[in-house]
N, C-alpha and C positions, 0 to 999 in steps of 0.2 A: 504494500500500500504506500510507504513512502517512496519507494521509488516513481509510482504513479503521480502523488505529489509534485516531485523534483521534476517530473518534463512536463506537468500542468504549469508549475511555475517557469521555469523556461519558456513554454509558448505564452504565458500570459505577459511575460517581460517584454518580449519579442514583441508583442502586438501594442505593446504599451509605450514602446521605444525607450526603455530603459537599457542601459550598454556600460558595460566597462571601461574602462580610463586609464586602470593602472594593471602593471603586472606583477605589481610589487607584492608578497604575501600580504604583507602588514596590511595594507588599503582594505579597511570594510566597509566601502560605502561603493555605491554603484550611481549613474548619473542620468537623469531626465531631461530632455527640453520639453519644456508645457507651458501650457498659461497659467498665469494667477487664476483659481478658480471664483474668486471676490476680492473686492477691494483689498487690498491687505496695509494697518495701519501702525507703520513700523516707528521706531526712533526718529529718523532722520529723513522716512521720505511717506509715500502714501503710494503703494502700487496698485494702478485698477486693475480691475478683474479683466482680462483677457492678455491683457500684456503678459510679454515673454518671463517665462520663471527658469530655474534651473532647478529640479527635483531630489533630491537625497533619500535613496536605499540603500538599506543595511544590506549589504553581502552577507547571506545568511551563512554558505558555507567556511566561509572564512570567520566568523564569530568564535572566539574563544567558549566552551564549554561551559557548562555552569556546574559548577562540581553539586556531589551528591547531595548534599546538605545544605545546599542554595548559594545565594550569592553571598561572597564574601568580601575582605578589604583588599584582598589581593587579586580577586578577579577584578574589580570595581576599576580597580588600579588601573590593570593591562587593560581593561576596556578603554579608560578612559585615554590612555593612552594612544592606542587604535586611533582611535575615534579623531582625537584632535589630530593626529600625525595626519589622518583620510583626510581631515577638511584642508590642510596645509596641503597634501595633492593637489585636491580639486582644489584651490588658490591656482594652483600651479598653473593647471590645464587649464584654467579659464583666462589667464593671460595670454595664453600663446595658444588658444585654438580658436580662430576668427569666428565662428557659429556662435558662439558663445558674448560677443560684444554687446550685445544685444539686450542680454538680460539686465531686467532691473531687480530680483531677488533672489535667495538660494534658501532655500529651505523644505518642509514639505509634512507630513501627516506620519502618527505615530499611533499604535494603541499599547506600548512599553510603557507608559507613564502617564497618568493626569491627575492634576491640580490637588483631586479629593485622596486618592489613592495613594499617590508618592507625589510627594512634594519633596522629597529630595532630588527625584527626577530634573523635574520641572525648576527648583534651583540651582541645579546645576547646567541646564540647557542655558539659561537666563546668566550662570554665572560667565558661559564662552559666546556671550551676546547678541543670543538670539531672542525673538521677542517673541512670547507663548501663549497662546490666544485659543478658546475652543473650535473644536472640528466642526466645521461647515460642510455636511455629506450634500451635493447634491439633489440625493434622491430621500432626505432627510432622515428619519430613526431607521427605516426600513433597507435604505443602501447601504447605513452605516452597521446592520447589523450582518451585513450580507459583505464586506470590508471586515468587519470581528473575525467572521466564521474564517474566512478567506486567512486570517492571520495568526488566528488558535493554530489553522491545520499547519500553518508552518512552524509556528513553534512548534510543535508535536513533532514535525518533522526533521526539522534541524538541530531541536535543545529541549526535548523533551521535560528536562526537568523543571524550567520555567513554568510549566504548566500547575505545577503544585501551587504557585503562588499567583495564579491568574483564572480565571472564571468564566468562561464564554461567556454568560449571559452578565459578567459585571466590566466585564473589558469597556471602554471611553479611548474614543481616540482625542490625542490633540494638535495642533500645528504648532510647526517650528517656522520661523520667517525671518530672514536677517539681511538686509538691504547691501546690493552689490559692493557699493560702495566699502561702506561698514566689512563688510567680511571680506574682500582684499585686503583694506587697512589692518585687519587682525592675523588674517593666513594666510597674506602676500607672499609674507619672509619665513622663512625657516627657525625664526626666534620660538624657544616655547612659549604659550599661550598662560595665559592667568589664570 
């Protein structure tokens, strides 16, 4: 069954234009061109809804494990580490790959974290300057629960043990959004991040 999974998710990436960037191990994030699905109302600018975005997926396979006993300080660590090294990629690639000129945001939809549930999440997202605002499902509770299901099954299928600590029917997604600008200026250079 999880293998059935893993080439549902391959064709769904495919048709979604989501595509790799790096070949580096380390990179767990994966990259979209899209539109702002709404206005999005950031720090330093206001990007309407249709204008060019840049999308951020977690590379499931590449996601460090979550050991048996849940998440710890040493996983949290290496993720975190991941995580900011990938947005210091994609810094990278969006300086030097002309498609990309274009956008006025980088960010994009999670159900890993919201507001009520982990607020450590969500201060942390805030603390590498992104700005975290509730999920706007297009097709409103009903797409968003059909977006859950769609995300349970990858956990299940990538990192199973995440599952102990998440609920299909309590899952919330939330947006991450951080204006071009702004996230050059922070993941331009190869300095570590704050």
């Amino acid at each position: 069954m999880r293998t059935l999974i893993r080439c549902l998710d391959t064709l769904v990436r495919r048709a979604c234009g989501v595509f790799e960037f790096s070949d580096d191990d380390d990179c767990v994030l994966r990259l979209q061109f899209k539109e702002a699905p709404h206005t999005l109302h950031l720090k330093d600018c206001a990007v309407e809804a249709g204008q060019p975005v840049l999308g951020l997926h977690l590379w499931n396979e590449r996601l460090p494990p979550l050991p048996p006993t849940g998440p710890d300080l040493a996983w949290a660590s290496q993720m975190r580490r991941l995580f900011v090294g990938s947005l210091h990629a994609a810094a990278r690639q969006m300086m030097h790959d002309p498609r990309l000129a274009r956008v006025r945001a980088v960010g994009g939809a999670s159900a890993l974290f919201s507001p009520a549930e982990r607020p450590g999440g969500v201060r942390l997202m805030q603390r590498l300057g992104f700005t975290v605002m509730p999920y706007h499902s297009p097709l409103g509770r009903f797409g968003e629960f059909w977006e859950n299901f769609y995300s349970w099954w990858m956990m299940w299928t990538f990192n199973a043990v995440s599952l102990r600590y998440r609920r299909l029917i309590r899952l919330r997604r939330t947006e991450i959004w951080m204006s071009t600008q702004e996230f050059l200026d922070r993941y331009g250079t190869d300095s570590s991040n704050r």
